[in-house]
C-alpha positions as CSV (number, residue, x, y, z in Angstrom):
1,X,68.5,26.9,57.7
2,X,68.2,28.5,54.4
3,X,68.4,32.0,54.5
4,X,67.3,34.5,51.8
5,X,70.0,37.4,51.4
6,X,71.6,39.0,48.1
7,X,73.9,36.5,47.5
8,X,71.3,33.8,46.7
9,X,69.7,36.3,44.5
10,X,72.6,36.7,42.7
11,X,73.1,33.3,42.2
12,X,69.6,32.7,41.2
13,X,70.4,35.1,38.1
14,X,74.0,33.8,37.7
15,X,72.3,30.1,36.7
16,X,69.7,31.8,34.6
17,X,72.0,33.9,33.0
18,X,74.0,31.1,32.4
19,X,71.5,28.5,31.5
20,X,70.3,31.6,28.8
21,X,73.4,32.0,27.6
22,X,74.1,28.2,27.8
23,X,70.7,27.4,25.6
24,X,71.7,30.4,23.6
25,X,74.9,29.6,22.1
26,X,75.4,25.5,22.9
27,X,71.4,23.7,23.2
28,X,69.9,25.6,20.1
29,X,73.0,25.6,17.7
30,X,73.0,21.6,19.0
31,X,69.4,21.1,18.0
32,X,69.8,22.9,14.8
33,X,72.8,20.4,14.0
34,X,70.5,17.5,15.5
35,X,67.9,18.6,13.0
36,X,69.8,19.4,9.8
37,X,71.2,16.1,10.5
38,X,67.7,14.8,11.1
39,X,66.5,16.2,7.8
40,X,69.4,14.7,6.1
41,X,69.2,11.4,7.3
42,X,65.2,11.6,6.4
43,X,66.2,13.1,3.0
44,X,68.5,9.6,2.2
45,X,65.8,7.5,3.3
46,X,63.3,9.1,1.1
47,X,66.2,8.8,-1.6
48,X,66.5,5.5,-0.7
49,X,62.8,4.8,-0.5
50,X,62.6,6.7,-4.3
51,X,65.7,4.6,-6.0
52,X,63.8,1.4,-4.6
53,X,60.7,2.1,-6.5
54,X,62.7,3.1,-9.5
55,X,64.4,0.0,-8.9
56,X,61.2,-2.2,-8.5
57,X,59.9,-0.4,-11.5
58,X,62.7,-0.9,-13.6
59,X,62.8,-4.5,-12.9
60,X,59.0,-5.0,-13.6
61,X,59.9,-3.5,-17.4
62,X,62.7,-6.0,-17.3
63,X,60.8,-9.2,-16.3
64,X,57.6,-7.8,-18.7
65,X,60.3,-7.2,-21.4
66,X,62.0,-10.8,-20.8
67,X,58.6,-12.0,-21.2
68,X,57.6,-10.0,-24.4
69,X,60.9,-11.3,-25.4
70,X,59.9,-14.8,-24.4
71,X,56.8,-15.0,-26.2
72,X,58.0,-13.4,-29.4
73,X,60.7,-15.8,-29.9
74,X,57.7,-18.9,-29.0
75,X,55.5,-17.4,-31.7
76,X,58.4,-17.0,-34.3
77,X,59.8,-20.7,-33.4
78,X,55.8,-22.1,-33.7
79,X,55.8,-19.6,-36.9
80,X,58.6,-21.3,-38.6
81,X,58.2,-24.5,-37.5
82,X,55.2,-24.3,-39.0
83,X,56.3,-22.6,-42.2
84,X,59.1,-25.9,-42.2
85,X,56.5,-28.2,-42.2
86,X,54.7,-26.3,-44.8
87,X,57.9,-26.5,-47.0
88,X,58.4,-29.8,-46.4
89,X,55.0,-30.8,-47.4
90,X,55.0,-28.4,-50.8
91,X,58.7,-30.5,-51.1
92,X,57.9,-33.7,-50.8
93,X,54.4,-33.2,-53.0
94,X,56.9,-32.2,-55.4
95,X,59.2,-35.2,-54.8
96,X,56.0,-37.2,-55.5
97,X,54.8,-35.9,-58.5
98,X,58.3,-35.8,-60.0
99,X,59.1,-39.5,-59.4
100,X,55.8,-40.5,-60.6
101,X,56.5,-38.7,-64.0
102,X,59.6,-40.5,-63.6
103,X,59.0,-44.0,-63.0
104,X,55.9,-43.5,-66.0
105,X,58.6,-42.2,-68.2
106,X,60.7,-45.6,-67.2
107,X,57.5,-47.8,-68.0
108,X,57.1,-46.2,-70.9
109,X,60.5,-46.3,-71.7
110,X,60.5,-50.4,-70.8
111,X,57.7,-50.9,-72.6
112,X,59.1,-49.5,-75.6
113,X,62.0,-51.4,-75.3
114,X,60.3,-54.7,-74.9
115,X,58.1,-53.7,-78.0
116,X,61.3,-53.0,-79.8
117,X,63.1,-56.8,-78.9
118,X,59.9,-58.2,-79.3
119,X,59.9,-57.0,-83.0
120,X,63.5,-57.7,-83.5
121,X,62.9,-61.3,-82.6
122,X,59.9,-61.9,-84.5
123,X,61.9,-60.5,-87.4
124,X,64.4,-62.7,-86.3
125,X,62.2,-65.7,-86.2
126,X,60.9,-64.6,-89.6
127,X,64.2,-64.5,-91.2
128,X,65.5,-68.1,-89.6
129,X,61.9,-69.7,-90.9
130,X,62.8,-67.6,-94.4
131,X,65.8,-69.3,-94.4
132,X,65.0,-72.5,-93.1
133,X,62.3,-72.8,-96.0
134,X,64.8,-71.6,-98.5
135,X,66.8,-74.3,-97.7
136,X,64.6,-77.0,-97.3
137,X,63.0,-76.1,-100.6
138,X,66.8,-76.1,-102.4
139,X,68.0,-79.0,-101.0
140,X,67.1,-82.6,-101.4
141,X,64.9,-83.3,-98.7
142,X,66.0,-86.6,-96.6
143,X,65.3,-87.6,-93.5
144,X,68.6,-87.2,-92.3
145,X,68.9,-83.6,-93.9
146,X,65.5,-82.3,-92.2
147,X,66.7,-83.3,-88.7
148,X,69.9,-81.8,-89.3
149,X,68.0,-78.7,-90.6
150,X,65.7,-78.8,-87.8
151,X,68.8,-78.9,-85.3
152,X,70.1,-76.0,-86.9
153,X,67.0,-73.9,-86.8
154,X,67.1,-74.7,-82.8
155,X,70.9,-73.8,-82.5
156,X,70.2,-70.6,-84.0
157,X,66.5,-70.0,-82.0
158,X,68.7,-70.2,-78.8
């Protein structure tokens, strides 16, 4: 049977003394660790949890910048594609204009020309029929003589 005498008394304040002094210097510096370590890890993943949103954030600035980026470089392509074809119109107007002037300065040049043979030849033709007459008017006039003339005149026509 159980029996109640000093002894057990003394053991009853032996384990609460030692579970005092057991709590007092080994549980609560334990929890303390256990809570400073608690807070650390807590502190990381609020770290962690902050560098991801500045992380997410920065990205987002770098895909809106890409696409600023993006859209800049379409409008300035579109801009000077444009501005090209612009040029190339204002050129080639030019090229018109100037090759009309030219091939009218050509006509004009052709036509001259032509005027300036046909003039020459008719001179020409004068001059032969000047000389033909001369001839036929010095020279005894025979049959023979005029179809030799006339041969002549055509030999020198050619």
């Amino acid at each position: 049977m159980l029996r109640f005498d000093i002894n057990l008394l003394f053991t009853i304040i032996n384990v609460l003394l030692l579970f005092a002094v057991v709590k007092l210097f080994l549980i609560k510096p334990v929890h303390k660790i256990l809570d400073k370590r608690r807070q650390d890890v807590e502190e990381k993943y609020d770290e962690a949890d902050k560098m991801t949103a500045e992380a997410m954030e920065s990205r987002k600035k770098y895909e809106d910048s890409i696409n600023d980026i993006e859209s800049e470089k379409e409008r300035r392509f579109t801009e000077a594609k444009n501005q090209a074809a612009g040029e190339y119109e204002r050129l080639m107007e030019q090229a018109r204009k100037e090759s009309g002037k030219i091939i009218d300065q050509a006509r004009k040049e052709a036509e001259e020309e032509r005027q300036i043979r046909l003039r020459r030849a008719n001179q020409e033709i004068t001059d032969m029929v000047a000389k033909a007459a001369e001839r036929i008017v010095t020279a005894d006039q025979s049959e023979e003589m005029d179809k030799e003339l006339y041969d002549r005149f055509l030999e020198q026509a050619k």
